[in-house]
C-alpha positions in Angstrom: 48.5 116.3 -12.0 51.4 118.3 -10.4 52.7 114.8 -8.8 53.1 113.6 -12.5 54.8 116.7 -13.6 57.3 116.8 -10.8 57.7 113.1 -11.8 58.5 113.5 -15.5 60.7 116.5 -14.7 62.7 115.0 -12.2 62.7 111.6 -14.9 64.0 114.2 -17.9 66.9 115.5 -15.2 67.8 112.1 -14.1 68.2 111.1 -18.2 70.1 114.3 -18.5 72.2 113.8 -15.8 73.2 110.3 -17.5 74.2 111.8 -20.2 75.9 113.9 -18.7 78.3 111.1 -17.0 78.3 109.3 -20.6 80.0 112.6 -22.1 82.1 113.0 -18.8 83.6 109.4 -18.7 82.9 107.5 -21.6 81.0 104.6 -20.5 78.7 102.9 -22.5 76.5 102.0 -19.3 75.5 105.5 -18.8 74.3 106.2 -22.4 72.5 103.1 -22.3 70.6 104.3 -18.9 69.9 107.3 -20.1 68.2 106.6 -23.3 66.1 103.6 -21.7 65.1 106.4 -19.0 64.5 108.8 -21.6 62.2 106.4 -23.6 59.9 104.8 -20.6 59.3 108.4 -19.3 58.2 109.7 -23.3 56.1 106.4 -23.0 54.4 107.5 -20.1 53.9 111.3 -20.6 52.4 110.2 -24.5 49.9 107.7 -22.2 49.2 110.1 -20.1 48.0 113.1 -22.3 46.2 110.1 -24.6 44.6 109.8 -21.1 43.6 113.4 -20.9 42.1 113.6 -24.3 40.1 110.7 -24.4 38.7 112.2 -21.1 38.1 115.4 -23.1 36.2 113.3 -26.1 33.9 111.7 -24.2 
């Protein structure tokens, strides 16, 4: 539990820190990184509290 947390906080920064560069130089890549980061890691946090209440259900 604590692994996955450090690992979806350090996903968030590494997003941020994307946008971050996009603001700073203007490159499309960067925007483009940090929203596909940004989505896979909201893909895996919403999985992985579907996880935790479907435990809780059954």
């Amino acid at each position: 539990m604590l692994i996955f947390r450090w690992a979806m906080m350090f996903l968030l920064l590494v997003a941020g820190v994307c946008f971050v560069f996009y603001a700073g130089t203007g490159q499309a890549r960067f925007k483009r990184y940090g929203l596909v980061t940004l989505k896979w890691t909201l893909i895996a946090a919403f999985g992985f509290f579907a996880v935790l209440i479907l435990e809780r259900l059954a």
